[in-house]
C-alpha positions in Angstrom: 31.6 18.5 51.9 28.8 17.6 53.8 26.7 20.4 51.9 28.0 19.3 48.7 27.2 15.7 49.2 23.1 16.8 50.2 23.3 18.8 47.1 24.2 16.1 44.8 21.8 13.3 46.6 19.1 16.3 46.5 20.3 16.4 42.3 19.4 13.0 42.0 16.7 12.6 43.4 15.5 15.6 41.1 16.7 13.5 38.2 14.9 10.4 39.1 11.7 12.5 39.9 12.5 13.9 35.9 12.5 10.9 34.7 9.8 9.1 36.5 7.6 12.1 35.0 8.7 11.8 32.3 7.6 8.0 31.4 3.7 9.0 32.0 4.4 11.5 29.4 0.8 11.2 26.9 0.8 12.7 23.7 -2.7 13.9 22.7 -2.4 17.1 20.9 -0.1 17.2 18.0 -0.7 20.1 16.6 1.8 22.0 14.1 2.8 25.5 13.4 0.3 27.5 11.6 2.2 28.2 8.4 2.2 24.4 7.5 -1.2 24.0 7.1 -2.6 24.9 3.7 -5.6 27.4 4.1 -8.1 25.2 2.7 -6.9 21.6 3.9 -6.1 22.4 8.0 -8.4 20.1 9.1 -7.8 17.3 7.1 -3.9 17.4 7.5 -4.7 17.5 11.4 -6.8 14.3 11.0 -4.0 12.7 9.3 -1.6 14.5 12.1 -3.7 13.0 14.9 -3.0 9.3 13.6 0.2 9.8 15.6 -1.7 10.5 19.3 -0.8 8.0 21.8 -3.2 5.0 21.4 -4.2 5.6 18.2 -1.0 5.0 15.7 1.5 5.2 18.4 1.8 2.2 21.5 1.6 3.7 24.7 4.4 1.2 26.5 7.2 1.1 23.8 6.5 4.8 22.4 6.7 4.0 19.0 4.0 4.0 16.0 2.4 0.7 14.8 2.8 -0.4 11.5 -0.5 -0.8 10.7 -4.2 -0.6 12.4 -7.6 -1.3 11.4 -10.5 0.6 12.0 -13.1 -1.6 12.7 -16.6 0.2 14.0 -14.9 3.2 14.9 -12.4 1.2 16.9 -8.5 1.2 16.4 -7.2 -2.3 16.0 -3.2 -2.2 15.6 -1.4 -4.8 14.7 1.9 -5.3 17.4 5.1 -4.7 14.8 6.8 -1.6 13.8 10.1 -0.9 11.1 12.5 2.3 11.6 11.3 4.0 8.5 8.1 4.8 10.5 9.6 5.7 13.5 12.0 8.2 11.7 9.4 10.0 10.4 7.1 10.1 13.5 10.4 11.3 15.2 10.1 14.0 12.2 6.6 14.7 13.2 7.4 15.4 17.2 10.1 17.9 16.0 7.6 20.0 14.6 5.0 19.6 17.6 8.2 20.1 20.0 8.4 23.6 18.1 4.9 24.6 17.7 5.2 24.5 21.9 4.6 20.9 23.0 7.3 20.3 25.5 6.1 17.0 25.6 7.5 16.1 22.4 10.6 16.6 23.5 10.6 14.1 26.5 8.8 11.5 23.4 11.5 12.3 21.5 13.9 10.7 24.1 11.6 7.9 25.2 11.8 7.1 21.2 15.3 6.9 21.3 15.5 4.6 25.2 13.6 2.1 23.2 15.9 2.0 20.1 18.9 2.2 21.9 17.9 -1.1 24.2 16.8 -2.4 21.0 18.7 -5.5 18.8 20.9 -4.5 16.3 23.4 -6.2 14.0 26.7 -4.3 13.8 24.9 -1.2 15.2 22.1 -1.2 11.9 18.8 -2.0 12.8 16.4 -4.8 12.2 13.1 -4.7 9.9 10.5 -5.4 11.0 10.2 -5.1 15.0 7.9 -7.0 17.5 6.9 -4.5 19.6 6.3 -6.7 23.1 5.3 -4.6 26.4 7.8 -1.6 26.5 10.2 -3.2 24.0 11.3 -4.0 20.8 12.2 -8.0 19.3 13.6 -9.1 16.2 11.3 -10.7 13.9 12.1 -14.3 12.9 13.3 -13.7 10.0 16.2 -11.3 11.0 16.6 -8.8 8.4 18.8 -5.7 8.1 17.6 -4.0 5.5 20.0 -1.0 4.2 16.9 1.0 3.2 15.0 1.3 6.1 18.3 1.9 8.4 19.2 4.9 5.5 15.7 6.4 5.5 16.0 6.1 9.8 19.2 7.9 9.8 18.1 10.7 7.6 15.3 10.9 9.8 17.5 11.1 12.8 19.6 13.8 11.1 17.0 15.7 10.8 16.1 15.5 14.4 20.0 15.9 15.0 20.1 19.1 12.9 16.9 20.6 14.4 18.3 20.8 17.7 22.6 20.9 17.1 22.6 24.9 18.1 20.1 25.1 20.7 21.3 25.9 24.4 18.6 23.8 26.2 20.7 20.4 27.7 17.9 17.9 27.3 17.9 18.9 23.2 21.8 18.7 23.3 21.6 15.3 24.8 19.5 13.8 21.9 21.7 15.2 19.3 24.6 13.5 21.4 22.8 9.9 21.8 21.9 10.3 17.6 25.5 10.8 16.7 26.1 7.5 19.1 23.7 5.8 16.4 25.9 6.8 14.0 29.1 6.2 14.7 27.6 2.5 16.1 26.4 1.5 12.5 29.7 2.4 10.5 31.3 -0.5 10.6 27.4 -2.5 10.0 27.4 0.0 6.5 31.0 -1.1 5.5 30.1 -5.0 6.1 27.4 -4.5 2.9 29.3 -2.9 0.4 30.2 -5.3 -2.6 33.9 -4.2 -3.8 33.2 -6.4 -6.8 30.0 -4.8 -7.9 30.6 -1.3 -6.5 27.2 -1.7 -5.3 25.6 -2.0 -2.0 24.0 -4.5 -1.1 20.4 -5.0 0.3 21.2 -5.6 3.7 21.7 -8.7 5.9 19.9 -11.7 7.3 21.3 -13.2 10.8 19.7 -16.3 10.3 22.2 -17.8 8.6 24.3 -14.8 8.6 25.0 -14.3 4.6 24.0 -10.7 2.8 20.6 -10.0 0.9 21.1 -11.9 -2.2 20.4 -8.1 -4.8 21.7 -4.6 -4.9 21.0 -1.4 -4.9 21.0 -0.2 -8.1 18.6 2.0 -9.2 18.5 5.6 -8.2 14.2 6.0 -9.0 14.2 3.7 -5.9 13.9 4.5 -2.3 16.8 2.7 -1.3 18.8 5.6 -3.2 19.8 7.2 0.3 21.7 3.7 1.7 24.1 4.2 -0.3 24.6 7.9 0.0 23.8 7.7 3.3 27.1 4.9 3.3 29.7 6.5 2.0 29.2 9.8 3.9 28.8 7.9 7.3 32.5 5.8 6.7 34.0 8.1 4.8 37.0 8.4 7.5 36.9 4.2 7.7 40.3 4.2 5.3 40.3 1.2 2.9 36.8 0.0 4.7 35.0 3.3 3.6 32.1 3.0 1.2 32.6 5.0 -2.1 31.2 7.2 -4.0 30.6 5.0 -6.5 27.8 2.7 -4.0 26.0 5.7 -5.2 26.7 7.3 -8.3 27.0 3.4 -10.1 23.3 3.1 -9.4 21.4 3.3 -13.0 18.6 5.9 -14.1 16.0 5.7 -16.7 13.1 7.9 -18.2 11.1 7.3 -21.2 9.0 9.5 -24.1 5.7 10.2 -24.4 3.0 12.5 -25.4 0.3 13.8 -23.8 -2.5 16.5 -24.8 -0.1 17.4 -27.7 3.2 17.7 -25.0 6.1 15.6 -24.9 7.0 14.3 -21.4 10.2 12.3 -20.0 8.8 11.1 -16.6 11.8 8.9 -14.5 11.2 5.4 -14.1 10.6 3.8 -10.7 11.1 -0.1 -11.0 7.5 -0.4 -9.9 5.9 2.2 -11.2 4.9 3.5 -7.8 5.2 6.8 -6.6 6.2 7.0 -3.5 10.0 5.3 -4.9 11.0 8.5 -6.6 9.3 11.1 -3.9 10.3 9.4 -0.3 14.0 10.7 -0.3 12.7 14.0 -1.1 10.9 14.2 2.7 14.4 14.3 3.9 16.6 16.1 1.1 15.9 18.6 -1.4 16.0 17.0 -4.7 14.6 19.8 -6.3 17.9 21.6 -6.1 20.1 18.6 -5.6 19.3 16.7 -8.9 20.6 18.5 -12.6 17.6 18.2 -14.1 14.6 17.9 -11.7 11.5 18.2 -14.7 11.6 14.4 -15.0 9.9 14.1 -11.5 7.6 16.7 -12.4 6.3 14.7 -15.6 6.4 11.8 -13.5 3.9 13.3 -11.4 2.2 14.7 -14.0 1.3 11.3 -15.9 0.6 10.0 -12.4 -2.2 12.7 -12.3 -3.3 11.9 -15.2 -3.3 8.4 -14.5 -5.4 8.3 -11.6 -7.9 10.7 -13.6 -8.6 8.3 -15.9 -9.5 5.8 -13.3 -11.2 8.0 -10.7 -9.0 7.1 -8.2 -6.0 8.7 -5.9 -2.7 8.4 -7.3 -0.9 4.5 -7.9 1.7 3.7 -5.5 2.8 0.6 -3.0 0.0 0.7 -0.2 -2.9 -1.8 1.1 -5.5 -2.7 -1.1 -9.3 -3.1 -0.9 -9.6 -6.0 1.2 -6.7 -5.0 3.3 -3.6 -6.5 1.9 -0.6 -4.9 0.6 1.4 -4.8 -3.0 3.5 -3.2 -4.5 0.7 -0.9 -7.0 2.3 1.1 -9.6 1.4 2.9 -13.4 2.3 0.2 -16.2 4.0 2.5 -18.2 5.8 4.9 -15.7 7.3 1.1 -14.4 10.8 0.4 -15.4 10.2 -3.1 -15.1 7.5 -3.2 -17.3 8.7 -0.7 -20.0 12.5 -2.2 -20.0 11.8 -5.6 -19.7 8.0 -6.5 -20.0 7.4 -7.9 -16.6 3.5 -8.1 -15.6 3.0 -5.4 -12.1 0.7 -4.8 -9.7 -1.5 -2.8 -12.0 -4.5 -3.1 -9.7 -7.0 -0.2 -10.5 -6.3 1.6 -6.8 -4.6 4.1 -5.7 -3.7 6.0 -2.2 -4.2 9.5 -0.6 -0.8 9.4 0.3 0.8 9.5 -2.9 -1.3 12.5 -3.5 -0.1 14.1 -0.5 3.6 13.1 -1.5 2.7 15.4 -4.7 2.7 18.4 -2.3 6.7 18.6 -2.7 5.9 18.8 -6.2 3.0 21.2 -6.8 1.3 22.3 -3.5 -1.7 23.7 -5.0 -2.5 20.5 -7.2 -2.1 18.4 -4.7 -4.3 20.1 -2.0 -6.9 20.5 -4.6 -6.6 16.6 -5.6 -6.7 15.7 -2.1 -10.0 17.8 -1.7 -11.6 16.3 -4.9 -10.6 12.6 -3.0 -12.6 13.3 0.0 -15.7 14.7 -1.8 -15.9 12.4 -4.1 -15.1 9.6 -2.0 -16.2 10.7 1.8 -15.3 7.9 3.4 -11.7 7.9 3.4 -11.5 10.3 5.8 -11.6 8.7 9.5 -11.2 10.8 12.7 -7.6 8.6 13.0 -6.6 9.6 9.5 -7.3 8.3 5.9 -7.6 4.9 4.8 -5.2 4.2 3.0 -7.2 2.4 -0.6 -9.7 3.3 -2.9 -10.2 1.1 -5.9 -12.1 2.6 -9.5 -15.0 0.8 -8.5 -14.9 2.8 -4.7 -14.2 0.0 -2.6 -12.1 1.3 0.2 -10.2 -0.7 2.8 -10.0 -0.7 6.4 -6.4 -0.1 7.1 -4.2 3.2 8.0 -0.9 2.0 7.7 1.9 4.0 9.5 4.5 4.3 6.6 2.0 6.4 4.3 0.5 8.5 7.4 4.2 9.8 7.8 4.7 10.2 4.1 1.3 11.9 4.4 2.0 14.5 6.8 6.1 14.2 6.3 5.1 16.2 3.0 3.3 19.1 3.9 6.8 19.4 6.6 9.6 18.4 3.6 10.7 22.0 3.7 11.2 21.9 7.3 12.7 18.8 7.3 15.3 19.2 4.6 16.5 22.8 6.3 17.4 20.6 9.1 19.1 18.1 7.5 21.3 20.4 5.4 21.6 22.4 8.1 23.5 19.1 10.0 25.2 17.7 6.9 26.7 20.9 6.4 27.7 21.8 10.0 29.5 18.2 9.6 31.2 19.0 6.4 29.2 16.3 4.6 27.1 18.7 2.4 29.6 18.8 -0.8 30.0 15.4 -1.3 26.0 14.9 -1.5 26.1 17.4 -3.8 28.6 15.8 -5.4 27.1 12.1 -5.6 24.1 13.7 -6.8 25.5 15.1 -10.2 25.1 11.5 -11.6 21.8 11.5 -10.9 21.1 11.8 -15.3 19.3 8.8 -17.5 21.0 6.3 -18.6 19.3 5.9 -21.9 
């Protein structure tokens, strides 16, 4: 007994010895396995890659990525908030560092996931945007649960989840086991925003004053498509409190007609126009093979190319802009909004290197080659942190990286990676036929 009992003090002290280790982890090599960098773009995805070091996108305290920074004289300057979407695809990122033989990815990957789990939540869904203050995360004043971010986190974590489900090694077990917590924590947060009597779900929540977001999601060119899907998979064995199918396969689809160099095109319809609304969900799933008739994102893209041509400038989509705001930037006549109902968009003559890089899950060779023509034309994007994130048609470029598009950046040039893993765990959890199934209705409307 006596032997036993020095054993299991000796035990944990080992543990505590882990784990203070473990806290002074610093991540300043992120390098990725060879095969994912193109032959003639490796050093400027590992620019974009090192965003993600510690003290450059990524606080040192709380472990998580910043939503923005400026670079200001070669200086980082971030600004101290973060939202889930971001951290799900840095958590995407470490994945593929933890397997190109960083074993310090892994112990980030479960620092990640302290902070989130001591973080405030509303009915186990998280909150948009964060504080990030010291080592933790705070609610924002405004107190807003957004379905879409908490969808895009959870495919994220899936992904993670599905990466590591099989292995033998405890510590990659463990994380799997603390995701699956997340999970099963947010169904009933998931059931609280369906709308019986629209069949829709809604946008999410404010706390404030406690009362849902007053729209719904209801358009499948949007990247809120995966709250929904992500909904009725994750209650599905809630009884008469499950989301339905129908959250998802009620949402609406348009494309529209044109011609082009003597072709006829039918690109999809974002309700912005913007690019990144049709390609996000496609980081995380394979659309390609999900969706009946996949050619309307490939016109898309197309025009989007062709748009940005014309204008000398990356391709349109919601990002900063020249003197370091943000809108909602998107291609008049690939909006929905516009074409349907002729409201006035954010037509702004700029565009964004990572829409171009979301075009590698498209056509890998057009984009790389686009991407090249951007920094030789336009040198300046290119910082040792990254790209900037805007260039106007008249070459003004702005001084912000902004975490979102650096993970959509890189998140990319991994999709394939990324969506093995999550089939892989959506099938393992007998999910995998009814995304299939959801995903028949994804046809036009018109």
């Amino acid at each position: 007994m006596i032997n036993k009992k020095k054993s299991l003090a000796g035990l944990v002290m080992l543990l505590l010895s882990s784990q203070s280790v473990a806290s002074q982890v610093a991540l300043d090599n992120l390098s990725i396995r060879d095969h994912f960098y193109p032959e003639n773009f490796r050093a400027e995805l590992q620019t974009n890659i090192d965003f993600f070091k510690d003290g450059v996108g990524v606080d040192t305290s709380a472990k998580v990525p910043y939503d923005n920074v400026f670079i200001v004289d070669g200086e980082v300057k971030p600004e101290y908030y973060v939202n889930t979407t971001e951290i799900g695809l840095y958590l995407n990122i470490l994945v593929e560092v933890e397997r190109a033989g960083n074993e310090d990815a892994l112990v980030r990957i479960s620092e990640v996931l302290d902070t989130l789990e001591a973080a405030p939540k509303w009915h186990g869904l998280f909150y948009w945007p964060y504080e990030i203050e010291g080592d933790k995360l705070e609610k924002n004043v405004d107190e807003i649960v957004p379905a879409v971010d908490n969808a895009n986190f959870m495919f994220s974590l899936t992904a993670v989840a599905g990466a590591y489900m099989d292995s033998d090694n405890p510590e990659k077990r463990d994380i799997v086991r603390r995701i699956e917590a997340i999970f099963d924590n947010q169904k009933e947060g998931w059931s609280k925003i369906y709308d019986s009597s629209r069949g829709l779900l809604r946008a999410g929540w404010t706390t404030t004053n406690d009362r849902a977001i007053p729209y719904h999601i209801d358009r499948m060119a949007n990247e809120s498509r995966l709250a929904p899907l992500w909904a009725a998979l994750i209650t599905n064995d809630m009884g008469q409190n499950a989301v339905p199918q129908k959250a998802f396969t009620n949402m609406e689809l348009y494309t529209a007609e044109y011609t082009y160099g003597g072709a006829t095109y039918n690109p999809i319809l974002t309700w912005d126009g913007s690019y990144f609304q049709a390609m996000l969900p496609a980081i995380w799933l394979n659309e390609r093979d999900l969706v009946p008739d996949y050619t309307m994102f490939e016109d898309m893209t197309y025009l989007h190319m062709v748009y940005a041509k014309e204008h000398n400038i990356p391709m349109v989509s919601a990002s900063a802009t020249t003197d370091d705001r943000y809108e909602p930037f998107g291609v008049p006549f690939l909006s929905e909004s516009k074409v349907k109902f002729g409201n006035e968009i954010h037509d702004g003559k700029t565009g964004t290197p990572h829409a171009v890089a979301l075009a590698y899950i498209i056509d890998p060779s057009m984009s790389v080659h686009a991407l090249k023509n951007l920094k030789a034309f336009y040198p300046e994007v290119e910082t040792e942190f990254g790209w900037f994130d805007a260039v106007d048609s008249n070459g003004r470029i702005g001084t912000k990286i902004l975490s979102l598009d650096q993970g959509m950046f890189v998140g990319a040039f991994l999709a394939e990676s990324i969506n093995k893993d999550v089939h892989h765990y959506l099938e393992a959890r007998g999910y995998m036929d009814q995304v299939v199934e959801m995903y028949q209705s994804f046809v036009p409307n018109n």
